[in-house]
PDB file of the backbone (N, CA, C, O) and the ligand in Angstrom, with CONECT records:
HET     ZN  A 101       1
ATOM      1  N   UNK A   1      85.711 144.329  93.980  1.00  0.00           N
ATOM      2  CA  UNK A   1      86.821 145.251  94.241  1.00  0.00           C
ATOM      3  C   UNK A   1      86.393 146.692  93.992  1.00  0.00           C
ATOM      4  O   UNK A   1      85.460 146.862  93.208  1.00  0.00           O
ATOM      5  N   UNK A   2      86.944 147.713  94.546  1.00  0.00           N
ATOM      6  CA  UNK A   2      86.445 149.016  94.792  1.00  0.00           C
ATOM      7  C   UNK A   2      87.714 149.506  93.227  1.00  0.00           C
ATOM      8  O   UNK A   2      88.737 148.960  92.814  1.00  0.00           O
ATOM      9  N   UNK A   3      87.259 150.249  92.961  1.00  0.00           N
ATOM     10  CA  UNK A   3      88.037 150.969  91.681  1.00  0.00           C
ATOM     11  C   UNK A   3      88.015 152.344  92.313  1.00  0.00           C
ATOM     12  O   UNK A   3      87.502 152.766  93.349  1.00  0.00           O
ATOM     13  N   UNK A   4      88.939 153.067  91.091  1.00  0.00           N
ATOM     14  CA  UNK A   4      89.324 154.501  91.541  1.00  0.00           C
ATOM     15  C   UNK A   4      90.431 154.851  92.448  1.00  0.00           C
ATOM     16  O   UNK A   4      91.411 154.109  92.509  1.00  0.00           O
ATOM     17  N   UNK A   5      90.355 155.885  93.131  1.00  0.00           N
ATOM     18  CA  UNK A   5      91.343 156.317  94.219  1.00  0.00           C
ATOM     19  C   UNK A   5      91.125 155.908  95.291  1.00  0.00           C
ATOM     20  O   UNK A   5      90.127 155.488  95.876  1.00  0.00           O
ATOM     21  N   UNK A   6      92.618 156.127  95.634  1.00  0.00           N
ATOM     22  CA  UNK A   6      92.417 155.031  96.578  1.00  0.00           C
ATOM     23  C   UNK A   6      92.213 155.700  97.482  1.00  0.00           C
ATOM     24  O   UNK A   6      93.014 156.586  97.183  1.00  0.00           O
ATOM     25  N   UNK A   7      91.586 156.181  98.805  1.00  0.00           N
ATOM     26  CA  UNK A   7      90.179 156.636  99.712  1.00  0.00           C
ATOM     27  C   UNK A   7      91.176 156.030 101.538  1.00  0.00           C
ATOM     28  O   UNK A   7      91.463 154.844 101.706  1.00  0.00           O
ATOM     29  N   UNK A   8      91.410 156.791 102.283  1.00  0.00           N
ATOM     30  CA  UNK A   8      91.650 156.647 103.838  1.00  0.00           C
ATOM     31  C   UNK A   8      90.596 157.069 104.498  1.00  0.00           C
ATOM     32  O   UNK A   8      89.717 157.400 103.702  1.00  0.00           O
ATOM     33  N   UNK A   9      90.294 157.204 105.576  1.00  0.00           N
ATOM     34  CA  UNK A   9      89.422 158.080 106.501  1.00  0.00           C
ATOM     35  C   UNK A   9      90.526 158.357 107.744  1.00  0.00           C
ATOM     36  O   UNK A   9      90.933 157.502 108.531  1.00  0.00           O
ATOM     37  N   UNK A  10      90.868 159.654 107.714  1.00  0.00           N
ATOM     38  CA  UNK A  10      91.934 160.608 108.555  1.00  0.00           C
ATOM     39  C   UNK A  10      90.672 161.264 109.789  1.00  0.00           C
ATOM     40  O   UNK A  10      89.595 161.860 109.764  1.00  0.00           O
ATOM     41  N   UNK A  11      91.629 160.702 110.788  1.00  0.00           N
ATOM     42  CA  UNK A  11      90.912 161.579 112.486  1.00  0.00           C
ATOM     43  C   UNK A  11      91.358 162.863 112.181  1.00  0.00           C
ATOM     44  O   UNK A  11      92.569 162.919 112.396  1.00  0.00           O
ATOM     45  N   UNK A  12      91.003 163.696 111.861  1.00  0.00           N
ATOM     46  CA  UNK A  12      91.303 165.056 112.318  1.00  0.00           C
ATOM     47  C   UNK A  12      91.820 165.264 113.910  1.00  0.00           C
ATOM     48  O   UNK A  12      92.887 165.822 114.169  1.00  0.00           O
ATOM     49  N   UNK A  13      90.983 164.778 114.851  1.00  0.00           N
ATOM     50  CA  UNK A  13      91.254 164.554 116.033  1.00  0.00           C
ATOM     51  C   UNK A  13      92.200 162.986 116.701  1.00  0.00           C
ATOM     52  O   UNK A  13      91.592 162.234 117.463  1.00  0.00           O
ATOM     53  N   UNK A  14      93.542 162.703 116.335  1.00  0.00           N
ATOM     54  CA  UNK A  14      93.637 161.241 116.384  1.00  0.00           C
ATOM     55  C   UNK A  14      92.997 160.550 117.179  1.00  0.00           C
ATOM     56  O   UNK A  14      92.688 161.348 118.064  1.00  0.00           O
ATOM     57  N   UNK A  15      92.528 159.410 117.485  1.00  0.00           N
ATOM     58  CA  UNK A  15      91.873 158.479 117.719  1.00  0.00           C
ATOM     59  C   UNK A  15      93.158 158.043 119.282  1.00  0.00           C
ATOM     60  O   UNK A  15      92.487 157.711 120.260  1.00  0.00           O
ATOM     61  N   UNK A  16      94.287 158.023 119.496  1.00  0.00           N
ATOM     62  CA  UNK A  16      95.136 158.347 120.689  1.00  0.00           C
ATOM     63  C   UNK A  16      94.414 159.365 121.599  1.00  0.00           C
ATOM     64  O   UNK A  16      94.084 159.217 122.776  1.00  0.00           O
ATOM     65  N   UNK A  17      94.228 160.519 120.727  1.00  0.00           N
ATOM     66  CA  UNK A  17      93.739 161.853 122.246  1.00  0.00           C
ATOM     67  C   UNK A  17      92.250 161.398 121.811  1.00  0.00           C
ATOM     68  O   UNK A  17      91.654 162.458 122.004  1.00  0.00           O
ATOM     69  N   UNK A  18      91.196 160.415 121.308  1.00  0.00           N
ATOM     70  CA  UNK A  18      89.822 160.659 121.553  1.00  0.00           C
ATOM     71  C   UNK A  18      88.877 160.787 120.607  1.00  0.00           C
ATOM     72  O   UNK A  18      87.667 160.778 120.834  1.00  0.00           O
ATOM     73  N   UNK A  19      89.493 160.933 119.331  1.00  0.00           N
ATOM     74  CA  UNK A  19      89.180 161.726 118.779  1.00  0.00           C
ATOM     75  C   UNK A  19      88.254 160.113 117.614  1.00  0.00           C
ATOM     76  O   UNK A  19      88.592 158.953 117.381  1.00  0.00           O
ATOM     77  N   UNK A  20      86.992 161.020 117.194  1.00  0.00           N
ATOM     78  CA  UNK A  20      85.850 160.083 116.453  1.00  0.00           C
ATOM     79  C   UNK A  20      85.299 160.037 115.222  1.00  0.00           C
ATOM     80  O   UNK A  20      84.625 159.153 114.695  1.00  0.00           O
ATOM     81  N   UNK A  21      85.818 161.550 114.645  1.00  0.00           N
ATOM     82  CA  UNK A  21      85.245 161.844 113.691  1.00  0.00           C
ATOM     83  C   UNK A  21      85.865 161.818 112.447  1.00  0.00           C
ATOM     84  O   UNK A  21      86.739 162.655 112.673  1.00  0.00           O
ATOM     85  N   UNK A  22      86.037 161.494 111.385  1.00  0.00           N
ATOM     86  CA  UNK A  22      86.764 161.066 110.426  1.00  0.00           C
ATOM     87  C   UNK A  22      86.521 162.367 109.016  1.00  0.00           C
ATOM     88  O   UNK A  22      85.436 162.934 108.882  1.00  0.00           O
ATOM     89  N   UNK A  23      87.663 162.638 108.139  1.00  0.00           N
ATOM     90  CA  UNK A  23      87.255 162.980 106.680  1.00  0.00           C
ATOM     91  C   UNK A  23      88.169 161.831 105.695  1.00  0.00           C
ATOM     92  O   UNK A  23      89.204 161.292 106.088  1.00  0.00           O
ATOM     93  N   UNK A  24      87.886 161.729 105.094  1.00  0.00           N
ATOM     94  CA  UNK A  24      87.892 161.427 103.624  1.00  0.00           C
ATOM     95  C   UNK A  24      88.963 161.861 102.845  1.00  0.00           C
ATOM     96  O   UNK A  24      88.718 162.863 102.173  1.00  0.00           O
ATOM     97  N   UNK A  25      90.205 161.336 102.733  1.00  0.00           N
ATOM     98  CA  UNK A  25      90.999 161.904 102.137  1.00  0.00           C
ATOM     99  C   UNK A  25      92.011 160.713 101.372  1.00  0.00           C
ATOM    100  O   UNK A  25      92.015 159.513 101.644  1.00  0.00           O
ATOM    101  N   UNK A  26      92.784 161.347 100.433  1.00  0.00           N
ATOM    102  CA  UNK A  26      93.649 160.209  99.349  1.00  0.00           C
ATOM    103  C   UNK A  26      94.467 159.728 100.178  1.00  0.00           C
ATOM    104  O   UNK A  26      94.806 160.361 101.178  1.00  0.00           O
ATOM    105  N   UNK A  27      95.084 158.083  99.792  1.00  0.00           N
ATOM    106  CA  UNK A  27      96.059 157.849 100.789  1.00  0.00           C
ATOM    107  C   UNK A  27      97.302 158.295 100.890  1.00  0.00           C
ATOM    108  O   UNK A  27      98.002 158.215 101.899  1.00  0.00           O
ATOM    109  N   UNK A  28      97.673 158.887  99.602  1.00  0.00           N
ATOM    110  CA  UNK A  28      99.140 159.543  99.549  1.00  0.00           C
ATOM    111  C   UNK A  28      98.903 160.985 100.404  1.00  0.00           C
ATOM    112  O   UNK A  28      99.808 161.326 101.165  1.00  0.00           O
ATOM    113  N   UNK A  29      98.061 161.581 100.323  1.00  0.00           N
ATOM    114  CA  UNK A  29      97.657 162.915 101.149  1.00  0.00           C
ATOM    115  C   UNK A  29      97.396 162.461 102.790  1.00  0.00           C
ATOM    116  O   UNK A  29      97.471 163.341 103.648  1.00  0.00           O
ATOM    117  N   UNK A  30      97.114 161.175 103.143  1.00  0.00           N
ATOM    118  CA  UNK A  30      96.781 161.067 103.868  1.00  0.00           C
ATOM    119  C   UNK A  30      98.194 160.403 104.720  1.00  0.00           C
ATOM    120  O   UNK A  30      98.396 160.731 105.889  1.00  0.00           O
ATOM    121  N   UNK A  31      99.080 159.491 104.024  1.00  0.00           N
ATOM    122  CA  UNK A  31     100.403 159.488 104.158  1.00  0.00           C
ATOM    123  C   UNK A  31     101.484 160.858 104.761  1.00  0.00           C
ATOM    124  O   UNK A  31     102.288 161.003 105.681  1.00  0.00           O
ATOM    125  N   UNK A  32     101.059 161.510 103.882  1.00  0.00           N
ATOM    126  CA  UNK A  32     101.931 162.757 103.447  1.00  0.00           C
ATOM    127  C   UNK A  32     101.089 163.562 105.317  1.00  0.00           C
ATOM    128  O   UNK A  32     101.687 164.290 106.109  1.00  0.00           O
ATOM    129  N   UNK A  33     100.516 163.357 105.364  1.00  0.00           N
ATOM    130  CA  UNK A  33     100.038 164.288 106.620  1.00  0.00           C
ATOM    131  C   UNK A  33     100.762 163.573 107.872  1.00  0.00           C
ATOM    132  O   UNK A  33     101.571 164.139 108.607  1.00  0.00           O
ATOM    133  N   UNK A  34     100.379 162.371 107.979  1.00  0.00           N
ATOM    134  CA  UNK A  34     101.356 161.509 109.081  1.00  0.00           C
ATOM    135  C   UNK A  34     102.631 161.461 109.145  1.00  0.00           C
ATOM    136  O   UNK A  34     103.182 161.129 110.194  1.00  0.00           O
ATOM    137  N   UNK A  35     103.344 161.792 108.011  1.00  0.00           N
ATOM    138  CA  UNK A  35     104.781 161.934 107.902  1.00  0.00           C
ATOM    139  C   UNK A  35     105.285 163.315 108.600  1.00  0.00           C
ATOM    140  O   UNK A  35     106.311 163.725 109.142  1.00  0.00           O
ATOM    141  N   UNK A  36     104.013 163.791 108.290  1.00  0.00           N
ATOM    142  CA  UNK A  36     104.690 165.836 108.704  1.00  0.00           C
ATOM    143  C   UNK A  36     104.144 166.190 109.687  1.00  0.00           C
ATOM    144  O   UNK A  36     104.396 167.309 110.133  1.00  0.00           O
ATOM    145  N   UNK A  37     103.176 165.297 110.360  1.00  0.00           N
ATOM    146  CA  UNK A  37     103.028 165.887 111.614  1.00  0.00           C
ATOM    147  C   UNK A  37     102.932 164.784 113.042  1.00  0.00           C
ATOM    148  O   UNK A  37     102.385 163.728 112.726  1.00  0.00           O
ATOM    149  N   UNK A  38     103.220 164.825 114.038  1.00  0.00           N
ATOM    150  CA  UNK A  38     102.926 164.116 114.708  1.00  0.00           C
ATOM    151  C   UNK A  38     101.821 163.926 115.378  1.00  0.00           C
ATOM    152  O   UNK A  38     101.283 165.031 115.441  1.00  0.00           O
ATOM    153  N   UNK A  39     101.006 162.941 116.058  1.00  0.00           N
ATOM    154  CA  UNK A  39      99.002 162.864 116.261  1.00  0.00           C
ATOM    155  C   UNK A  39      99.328 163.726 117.431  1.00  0.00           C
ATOM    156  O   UNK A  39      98.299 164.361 117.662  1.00  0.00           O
ATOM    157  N   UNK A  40     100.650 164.203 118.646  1.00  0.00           N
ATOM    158  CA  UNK A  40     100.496 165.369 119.689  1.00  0.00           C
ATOM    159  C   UNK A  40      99.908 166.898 118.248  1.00  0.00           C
ATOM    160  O   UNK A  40      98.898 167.551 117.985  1.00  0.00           O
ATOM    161  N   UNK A  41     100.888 166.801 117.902  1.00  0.00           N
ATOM    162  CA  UNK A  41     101.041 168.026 116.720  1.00  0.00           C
ATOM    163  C   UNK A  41      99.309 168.005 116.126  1.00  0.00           C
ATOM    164  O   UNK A  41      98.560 168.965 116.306  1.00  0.00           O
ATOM    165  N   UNK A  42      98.994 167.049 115.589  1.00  0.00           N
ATOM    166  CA  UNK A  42      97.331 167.019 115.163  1.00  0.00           C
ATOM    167  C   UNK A  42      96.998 167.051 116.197  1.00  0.00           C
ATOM    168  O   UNK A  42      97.169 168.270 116.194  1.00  0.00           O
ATOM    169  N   UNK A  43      96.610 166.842 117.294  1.00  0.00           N
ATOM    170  CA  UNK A  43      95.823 167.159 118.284  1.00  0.00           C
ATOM    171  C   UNK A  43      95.727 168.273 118.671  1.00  0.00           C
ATOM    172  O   UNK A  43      94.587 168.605 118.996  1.00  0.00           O
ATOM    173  N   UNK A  44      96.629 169.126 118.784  1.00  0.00           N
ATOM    174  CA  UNK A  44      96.753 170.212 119.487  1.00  0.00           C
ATOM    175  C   UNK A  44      96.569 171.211 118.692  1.00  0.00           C
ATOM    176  O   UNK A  44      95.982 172.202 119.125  1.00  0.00           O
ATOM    177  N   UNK A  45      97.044 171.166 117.322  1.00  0.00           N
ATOM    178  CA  UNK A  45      97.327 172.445 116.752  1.00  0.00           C
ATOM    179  C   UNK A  45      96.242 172.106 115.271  1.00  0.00           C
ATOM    180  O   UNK A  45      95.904 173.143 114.700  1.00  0.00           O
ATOM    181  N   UNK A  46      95.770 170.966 114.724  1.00  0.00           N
ATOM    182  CA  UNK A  46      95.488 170.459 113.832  1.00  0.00           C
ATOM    183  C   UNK A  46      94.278 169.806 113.682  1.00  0.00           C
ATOM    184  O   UNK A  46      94.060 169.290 112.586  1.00  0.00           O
ATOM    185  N   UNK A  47      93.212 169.697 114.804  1.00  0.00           N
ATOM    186  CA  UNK A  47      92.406 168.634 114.860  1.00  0.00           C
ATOM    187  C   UNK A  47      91.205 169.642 114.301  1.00  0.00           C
ATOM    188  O   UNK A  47      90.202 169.347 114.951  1.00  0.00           O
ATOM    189  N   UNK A  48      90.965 170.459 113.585  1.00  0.00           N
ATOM    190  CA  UNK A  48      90.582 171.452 112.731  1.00  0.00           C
ATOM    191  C   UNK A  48      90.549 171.051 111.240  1.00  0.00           C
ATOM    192  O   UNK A  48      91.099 172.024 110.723  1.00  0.00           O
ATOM    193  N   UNK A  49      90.259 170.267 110.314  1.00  0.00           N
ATOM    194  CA  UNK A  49      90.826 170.107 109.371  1.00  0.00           C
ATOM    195  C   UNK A  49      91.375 171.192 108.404  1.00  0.00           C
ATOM    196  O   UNK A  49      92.489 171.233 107.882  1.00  0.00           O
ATOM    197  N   UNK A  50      90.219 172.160 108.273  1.00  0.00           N
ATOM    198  CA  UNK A  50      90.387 172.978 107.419  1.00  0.00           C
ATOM    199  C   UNK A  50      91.356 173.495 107.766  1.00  0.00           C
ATOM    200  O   UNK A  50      91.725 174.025 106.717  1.00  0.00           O
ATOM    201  N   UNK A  51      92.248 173.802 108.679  1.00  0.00           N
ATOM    202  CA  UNK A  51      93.448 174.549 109.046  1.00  0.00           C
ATOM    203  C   UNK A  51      94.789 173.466 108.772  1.00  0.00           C
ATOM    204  O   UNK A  51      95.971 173.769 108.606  1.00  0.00           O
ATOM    205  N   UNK A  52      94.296 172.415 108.786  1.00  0.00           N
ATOM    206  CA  UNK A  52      95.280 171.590 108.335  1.00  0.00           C
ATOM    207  C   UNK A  52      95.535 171.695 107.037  1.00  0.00           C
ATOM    208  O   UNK A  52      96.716 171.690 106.687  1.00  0.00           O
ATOM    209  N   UNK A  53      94.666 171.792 106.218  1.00  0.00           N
ATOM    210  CA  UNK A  53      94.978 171.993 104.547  1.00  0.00           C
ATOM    211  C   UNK A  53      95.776 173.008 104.216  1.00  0.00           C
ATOM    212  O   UNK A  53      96.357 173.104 103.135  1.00  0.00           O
ATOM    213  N   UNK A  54      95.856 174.099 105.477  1.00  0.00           N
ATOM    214  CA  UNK A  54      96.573 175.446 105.118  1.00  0.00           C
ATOM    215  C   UNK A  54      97.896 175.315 105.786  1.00  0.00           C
ATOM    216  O   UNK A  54      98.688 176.258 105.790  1.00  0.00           O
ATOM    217  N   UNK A  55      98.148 174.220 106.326  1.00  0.00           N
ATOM    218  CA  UNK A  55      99.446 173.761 106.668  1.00  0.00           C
ATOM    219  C   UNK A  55     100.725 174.242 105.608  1.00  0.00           C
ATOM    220  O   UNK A  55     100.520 173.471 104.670  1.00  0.00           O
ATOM    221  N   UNK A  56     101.633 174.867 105.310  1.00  0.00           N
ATOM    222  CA  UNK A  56     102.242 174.797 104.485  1.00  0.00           C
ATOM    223  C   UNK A  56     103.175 174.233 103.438  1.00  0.00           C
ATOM    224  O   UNK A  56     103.575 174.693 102.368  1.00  0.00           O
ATOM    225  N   UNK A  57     103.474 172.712 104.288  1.00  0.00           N
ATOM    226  CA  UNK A  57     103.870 172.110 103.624  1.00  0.00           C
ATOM    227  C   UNK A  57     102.906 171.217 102.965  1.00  0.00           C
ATOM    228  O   UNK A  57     102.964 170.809 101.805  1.00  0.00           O
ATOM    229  N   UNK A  58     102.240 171.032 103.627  1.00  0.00           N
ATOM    230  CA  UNK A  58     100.716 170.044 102.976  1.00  0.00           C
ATOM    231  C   UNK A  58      99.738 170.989 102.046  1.00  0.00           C
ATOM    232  O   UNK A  58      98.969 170.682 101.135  1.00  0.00           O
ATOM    233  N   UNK A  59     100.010 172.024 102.529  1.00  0.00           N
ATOM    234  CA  UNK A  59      99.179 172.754 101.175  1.00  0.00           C
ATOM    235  C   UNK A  59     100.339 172.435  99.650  1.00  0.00           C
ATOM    236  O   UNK A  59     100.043 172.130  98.494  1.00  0.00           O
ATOM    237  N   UNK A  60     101.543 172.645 100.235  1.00  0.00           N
ATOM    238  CA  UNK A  60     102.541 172.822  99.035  1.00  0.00           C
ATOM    239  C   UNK A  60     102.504 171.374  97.999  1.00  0.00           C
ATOM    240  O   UNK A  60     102.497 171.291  96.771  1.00  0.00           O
ATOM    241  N   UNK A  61     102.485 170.337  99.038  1.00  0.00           N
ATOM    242  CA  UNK A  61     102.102 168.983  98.616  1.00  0.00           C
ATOM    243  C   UNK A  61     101.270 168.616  97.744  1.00  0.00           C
ATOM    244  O   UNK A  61     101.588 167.959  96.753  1.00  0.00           O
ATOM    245  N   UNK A  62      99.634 169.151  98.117  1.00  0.00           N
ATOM    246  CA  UNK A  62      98.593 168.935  97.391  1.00  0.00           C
ATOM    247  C   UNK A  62      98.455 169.501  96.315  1.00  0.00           C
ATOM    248  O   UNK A  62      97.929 169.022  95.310  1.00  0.00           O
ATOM    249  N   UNK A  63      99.054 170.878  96.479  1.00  0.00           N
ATOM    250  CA  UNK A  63      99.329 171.836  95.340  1.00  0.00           C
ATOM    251  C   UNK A  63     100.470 170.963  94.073  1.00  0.00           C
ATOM    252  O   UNK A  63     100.410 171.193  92.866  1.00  0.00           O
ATOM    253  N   UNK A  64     101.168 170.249  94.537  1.00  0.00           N
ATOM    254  CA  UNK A  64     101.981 169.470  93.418  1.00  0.00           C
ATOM    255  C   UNK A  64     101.204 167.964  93.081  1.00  0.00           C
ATOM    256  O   UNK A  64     100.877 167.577  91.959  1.00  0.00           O
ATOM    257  N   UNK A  65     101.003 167.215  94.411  1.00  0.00           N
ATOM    258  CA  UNK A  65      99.795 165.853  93.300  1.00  0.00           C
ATOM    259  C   UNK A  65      98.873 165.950  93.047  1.00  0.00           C
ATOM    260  O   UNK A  65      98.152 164.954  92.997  1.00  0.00           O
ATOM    261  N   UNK A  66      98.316 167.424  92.698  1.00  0.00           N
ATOM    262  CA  UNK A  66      97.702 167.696  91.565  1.00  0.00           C
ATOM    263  C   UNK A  66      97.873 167.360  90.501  1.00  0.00           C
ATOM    264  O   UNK A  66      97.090 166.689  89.829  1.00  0.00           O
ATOM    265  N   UNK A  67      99.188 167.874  90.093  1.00  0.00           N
ATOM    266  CA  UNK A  67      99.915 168.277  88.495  1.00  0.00           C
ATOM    267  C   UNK A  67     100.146 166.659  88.565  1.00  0.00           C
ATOM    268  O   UNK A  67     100.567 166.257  87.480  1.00  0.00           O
ATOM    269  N   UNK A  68     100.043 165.962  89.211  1.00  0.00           N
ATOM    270  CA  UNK A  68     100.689 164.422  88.768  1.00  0.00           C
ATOM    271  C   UNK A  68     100.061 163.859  87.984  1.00  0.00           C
ATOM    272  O   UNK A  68      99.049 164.551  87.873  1.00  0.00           O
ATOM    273  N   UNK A  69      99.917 162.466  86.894  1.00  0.00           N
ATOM    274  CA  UNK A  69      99.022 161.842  86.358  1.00  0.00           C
ATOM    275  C   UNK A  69      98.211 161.129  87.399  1.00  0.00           C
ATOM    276  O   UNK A  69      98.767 161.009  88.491  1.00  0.00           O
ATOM    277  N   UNK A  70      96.863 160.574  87.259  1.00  0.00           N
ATOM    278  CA  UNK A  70      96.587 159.386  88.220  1.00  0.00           C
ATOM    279  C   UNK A  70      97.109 158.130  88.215  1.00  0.00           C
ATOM    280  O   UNK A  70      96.738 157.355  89.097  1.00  0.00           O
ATOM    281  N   UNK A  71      97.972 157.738  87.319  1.00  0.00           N
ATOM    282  CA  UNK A  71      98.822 156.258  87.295  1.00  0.00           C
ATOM    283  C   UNK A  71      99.844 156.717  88.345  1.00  0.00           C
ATOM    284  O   UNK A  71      99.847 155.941  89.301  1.00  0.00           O
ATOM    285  N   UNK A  72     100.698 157.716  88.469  1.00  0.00           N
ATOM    286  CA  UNK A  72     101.353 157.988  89.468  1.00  0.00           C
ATOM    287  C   UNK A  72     101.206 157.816  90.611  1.00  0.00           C
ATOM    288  O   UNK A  72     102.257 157.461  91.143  1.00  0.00           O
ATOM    289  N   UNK A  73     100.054 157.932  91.540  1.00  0.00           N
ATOM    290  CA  UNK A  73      99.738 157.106  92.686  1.00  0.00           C
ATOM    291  C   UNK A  73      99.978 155.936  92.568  1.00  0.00           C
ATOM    292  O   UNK A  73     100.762 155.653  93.474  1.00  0.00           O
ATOM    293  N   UNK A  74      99.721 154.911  91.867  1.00  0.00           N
ATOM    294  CA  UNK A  74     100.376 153.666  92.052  1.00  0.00           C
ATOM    295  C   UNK A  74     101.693 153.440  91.983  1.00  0.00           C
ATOM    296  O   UNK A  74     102.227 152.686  92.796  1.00  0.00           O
ATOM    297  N   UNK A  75     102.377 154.045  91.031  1.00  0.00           N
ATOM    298  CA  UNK A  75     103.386 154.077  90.953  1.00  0.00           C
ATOM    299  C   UNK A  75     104.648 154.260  91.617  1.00  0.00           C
ATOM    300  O   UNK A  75     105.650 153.553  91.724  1.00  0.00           O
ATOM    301  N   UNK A  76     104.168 155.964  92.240  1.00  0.00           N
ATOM    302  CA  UNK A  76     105.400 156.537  93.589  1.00  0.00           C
ATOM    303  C   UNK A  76     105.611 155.408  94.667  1.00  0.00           C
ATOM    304  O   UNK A  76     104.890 154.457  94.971  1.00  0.00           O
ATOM    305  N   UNK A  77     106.917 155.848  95.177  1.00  0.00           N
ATOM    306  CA  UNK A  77     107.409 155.329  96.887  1.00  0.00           C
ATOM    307  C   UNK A  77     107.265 156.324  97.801  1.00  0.00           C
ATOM    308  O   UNK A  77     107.907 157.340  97.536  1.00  0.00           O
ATOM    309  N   UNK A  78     106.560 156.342  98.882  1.00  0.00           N
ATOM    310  CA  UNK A  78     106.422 157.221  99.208  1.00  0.00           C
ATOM    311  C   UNK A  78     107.822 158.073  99.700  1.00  0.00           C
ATOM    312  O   UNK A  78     107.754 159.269  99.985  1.00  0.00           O
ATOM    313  N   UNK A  79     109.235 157.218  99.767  1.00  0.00           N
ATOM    314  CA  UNK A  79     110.699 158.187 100.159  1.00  0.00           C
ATOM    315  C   UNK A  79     110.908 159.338  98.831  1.00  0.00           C
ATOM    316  O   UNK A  79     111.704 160.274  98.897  1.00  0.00           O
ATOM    317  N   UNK A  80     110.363 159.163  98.096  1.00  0.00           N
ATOM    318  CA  UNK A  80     110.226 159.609  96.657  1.00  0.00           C
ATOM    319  C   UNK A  80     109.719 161.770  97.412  1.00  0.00           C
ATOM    320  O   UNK A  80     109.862 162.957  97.117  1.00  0.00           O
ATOM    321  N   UNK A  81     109.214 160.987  98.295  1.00  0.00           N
ATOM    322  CA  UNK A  81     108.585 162.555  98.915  1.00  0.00           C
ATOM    323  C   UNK A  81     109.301 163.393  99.908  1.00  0.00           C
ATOM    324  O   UNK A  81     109.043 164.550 100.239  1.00  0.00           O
ATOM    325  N   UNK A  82     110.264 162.594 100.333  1.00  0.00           N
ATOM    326  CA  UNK A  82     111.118 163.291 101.277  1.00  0.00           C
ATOM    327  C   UNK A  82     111.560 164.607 101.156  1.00  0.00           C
ATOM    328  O   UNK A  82     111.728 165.402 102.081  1.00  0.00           O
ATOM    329  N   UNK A  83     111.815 164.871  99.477  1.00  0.00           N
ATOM    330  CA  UNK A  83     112.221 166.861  99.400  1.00  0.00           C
ATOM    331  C   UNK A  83     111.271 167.504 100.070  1.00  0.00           C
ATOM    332  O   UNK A  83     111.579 168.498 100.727  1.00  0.00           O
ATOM    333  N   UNK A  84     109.804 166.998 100.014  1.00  0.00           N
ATOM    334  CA  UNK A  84     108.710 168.211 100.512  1.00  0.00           C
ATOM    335  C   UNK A  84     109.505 168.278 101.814  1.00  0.00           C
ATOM    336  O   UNK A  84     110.046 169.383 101.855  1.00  0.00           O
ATOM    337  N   UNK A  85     109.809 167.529 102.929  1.00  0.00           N
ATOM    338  CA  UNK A  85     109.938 168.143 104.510  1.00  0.00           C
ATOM    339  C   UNK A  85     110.926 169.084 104.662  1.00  0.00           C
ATOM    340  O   UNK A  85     111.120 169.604 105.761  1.00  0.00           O
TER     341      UNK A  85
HETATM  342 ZN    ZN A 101      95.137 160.098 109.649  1.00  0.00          ZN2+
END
């Protein structure tokens, strides 16, 4: 069994419009991005990552499960997140 955090691989480019290349990101962050944007919305405006991090609500996001403990990832639901939208 793999330990630690728990680890997605996010298309920057979705894998719908083509897209091949993957980063590395948490699954609640990686949750939290699919919830707020749609793969037209990543494709078009998003398939950049680094500009995605400056997203504002996803920056605001990451900027708070920071401050969380790491037992908290297991813990949350993700409806638990609904204030961010
Ligand atoms: Zn993804």
């Amino acid at each position: 069994m793999v330990t630690g955090p728990s680890l997605d691989e996010h298309h920057p480019l979705p894998r719908s419009h083509g897209g091949r290349a993957t980063v590395t990101v948490h699954k609640i962050c990686h949750r939290a991005i699919h919830a707020m944007l749609s793969e037209r919305e990543l494709a078009e405006e998003f398939s950049d990552f680094d500009k995605l991090r400056t997203h504002p609500m996803l920056a605001q996001f990451i900027a708070w499960v920071k401050k969380r403990p790491p037992e908290y990832y297991d813990r949350t639901r993700w409806s638990r997140s609904r204030r961010y939208k």
